[in-house]
C-alpha positions as CSV (number, residue, x, y, z in Angstrom):
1,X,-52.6,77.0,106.1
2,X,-49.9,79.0,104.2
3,X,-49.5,82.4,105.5
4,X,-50.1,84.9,102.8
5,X,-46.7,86.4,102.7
6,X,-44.9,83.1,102.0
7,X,-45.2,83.3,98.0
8,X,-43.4,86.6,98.7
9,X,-40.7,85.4,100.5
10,X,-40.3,82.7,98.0
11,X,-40.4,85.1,94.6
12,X,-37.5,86.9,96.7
13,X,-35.8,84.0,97.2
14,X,-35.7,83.2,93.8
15,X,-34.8,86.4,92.5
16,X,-32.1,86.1,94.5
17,X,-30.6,82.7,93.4
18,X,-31.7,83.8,89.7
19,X,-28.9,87.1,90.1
20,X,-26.6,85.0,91.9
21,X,-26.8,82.4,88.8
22,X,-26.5,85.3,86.2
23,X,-23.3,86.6,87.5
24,X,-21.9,82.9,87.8
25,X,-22.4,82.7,84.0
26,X,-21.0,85.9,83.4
27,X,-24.4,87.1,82.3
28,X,-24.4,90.6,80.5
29,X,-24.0,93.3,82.6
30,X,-27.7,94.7,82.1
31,X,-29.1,91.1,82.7
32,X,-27.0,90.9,86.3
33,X,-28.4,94.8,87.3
34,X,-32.3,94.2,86.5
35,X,-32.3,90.9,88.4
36,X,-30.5,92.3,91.2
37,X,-32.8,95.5,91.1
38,X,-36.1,92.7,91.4
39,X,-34.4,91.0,94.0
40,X,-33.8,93.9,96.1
41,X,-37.3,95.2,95.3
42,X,-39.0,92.0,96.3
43,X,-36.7,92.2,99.5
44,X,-38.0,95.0,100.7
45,X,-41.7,94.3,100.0
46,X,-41.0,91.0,102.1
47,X,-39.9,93.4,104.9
48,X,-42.5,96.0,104.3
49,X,-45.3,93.3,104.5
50,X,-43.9,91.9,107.4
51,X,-43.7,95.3,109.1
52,X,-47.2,95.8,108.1
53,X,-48.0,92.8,109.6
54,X,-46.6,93.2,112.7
55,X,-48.6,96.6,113.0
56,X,-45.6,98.9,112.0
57,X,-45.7,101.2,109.2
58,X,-42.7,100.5,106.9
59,X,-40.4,103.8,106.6
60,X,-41.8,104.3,102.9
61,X,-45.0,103.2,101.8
62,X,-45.3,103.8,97.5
């Protein structure tokens, strides 16, 4: 069974290694910014839903 915050942490992931691959090909500035912005956003949903999870209410909740 695949727990439901795995495609999460996996979008994260990805968003990460996607920023990570703009700047190694110099990507516009812009470009680099927005997929950094997504990969810290999907970050910290990953940690939210994990806080949720554990029965802790994240420090923001939008």
């Amino acid at each position: 069974m695949v727990e439901a915050g795995e495609p999460l942490i996996q979008q994260a992931i990805d968003a990460m290694r996607e920023y990570h691959q703009a700047e190694d090909r110099s990507a516009p500035p812009e470009e680099a910014e927005r997929l950094r912005l997504l990969a810290d956003s999907l970050y910290q949903a990953v940690i939210d839903y994990q806080l949720i999870q554990a029965g802790r209410a994240p420090a923001t909740i939008q």
